[in-house]
N, C-alpha and C positions, 0 to 999 in steps of 0.2 A: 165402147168409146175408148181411145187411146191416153192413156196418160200425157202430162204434158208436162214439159222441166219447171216453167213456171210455178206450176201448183206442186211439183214434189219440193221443190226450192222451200216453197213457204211450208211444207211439212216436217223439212230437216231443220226450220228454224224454231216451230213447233216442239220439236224436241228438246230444243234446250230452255223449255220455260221452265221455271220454279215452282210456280202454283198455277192451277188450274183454274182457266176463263172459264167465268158465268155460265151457269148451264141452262138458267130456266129465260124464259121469255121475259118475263120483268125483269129481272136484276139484267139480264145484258140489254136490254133499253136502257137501263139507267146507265149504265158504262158508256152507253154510245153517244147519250145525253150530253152527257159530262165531257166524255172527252171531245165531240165533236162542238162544245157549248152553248147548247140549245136543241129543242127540241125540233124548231126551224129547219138546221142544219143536217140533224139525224133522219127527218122525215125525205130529204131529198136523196142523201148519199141511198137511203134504202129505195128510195121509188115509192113511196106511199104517204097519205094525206099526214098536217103535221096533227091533227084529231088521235089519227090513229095511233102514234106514237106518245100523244098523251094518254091515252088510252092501255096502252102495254105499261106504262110506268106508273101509274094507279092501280093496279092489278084489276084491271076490269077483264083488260081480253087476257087468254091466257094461254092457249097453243094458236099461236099463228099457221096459216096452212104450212105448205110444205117449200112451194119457191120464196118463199117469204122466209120462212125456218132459216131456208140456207143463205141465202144474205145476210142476213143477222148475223149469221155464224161466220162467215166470211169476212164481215164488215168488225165483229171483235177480234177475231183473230188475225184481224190485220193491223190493227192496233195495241193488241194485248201486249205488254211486256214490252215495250219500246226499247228500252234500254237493255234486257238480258240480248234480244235480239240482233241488235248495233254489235254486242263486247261477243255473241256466235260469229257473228257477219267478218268481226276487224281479226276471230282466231282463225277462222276458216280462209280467209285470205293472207294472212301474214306467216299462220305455224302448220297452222292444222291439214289444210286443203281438202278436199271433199274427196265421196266413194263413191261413184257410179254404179247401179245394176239395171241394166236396158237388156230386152229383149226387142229388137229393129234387123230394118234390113241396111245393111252398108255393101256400097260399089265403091267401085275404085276407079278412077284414072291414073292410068302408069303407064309404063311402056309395051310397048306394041309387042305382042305377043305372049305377053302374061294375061293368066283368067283377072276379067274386071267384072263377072257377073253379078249381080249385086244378088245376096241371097241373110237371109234371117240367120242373127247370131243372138246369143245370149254371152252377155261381156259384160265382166265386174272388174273395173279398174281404177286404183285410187288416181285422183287428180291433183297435181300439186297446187297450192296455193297460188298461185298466177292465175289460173282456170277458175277457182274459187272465185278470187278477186272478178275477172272479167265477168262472169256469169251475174252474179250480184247486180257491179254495177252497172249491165245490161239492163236486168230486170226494174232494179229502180229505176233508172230512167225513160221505163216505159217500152221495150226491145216486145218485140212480139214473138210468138212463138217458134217461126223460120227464123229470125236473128239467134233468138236462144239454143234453138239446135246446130245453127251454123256455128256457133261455139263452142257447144259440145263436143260438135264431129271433131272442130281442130284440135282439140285437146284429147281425145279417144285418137286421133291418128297421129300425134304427137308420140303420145306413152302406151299404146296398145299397139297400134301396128307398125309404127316405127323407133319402139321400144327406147323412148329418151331422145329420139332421131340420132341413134347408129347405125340405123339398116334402113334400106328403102327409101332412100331420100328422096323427094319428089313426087311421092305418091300422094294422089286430094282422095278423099274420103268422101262417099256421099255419105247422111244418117238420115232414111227416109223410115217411113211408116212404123212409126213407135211405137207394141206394141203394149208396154213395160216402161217405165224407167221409176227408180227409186233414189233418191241422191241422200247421204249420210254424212253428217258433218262428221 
């Protein structure tokens, strides 16, 4: 299965936590308890009865299966560290800007008679903070995965193959079949 900007996004954000999210089954039911303020609310975001999430927080159950594992872990670590994550989010967009490393196929539309064959590259390119910015506030607001790469691309065809846009102007990027990508604040 292909990686996808979304989930590398949330793993570069991952990085810049402090301390390290709840490992065990019980203690991240109670994080998710808490921060989602009841066990009502936790039992839905996960998909399962609100018993059963009383149940993980009383330490009765105590390895959940394995699709269940990973929402859990999904559902903290989408929460965890609010605020380290916001002051990654407003560096990476304002100073910092992000590093791309994708292994994908990119085509090109350009001018008639240049190769536009689309063919698998392996490309590590930083992104400035503009691209930071937009990818972000993409994904917060809910951009799906073809929106998230269509952002991508413009920013990889930007600073990778029209280097700042001094060369090649006009040339659109596809970024299809992904089969890699890693994003690094």
């Amino acid at each position: 299965m292909a990686d996808s900007i979304g989930d590398s996004l949330d793993r570069a954000l991952e990085g810049a936590f402090t301390r390290p999210a709840p490992k065990s089954a019980q203690a991240q039911m109670k994080y998710l308890v808490k921060q989602l303020k009841g066990t009502k609310a936790a039992a839905e975001a996960l998909g399962v009865s609100q018993r059963t999430v009383e149940r993980y927080v009383a330490g009765k159950f105590k390895r959940p299966r394995r699709d269940l594992r990973e929402r859990i872990e999904r559902e903290v670590k989408r929460r965890w560290q609010p605020q380290i994550r916001a002051k990654a989010k407003k560096r990476a967009a304002s100073t910092g800007g992000l590093v791309v490393y994708t292994r994908a196929r990119f085509g090109f539309t350009a001018a008639p008679g240049t190769t536009d064959d689309a063919r698998i590259r392996d490309i590590t390119q930083a992104l400035p903070p503009r691209w930071a910015d937009r990818l972000f506030e993409a994904r917060d607001a809910g951009a799906n995965e073809q929106q998230l790469q269509r952002i991508a691309a413009e920013g990889l065809a930007e600073m990778y193959f029209r280097a700042g846009n001094t060369r090649a102007s006009g040339l659109g990027v596809e970024f299809t079949d992904v089969e890699h990508i890693q994003i690094e604040l």
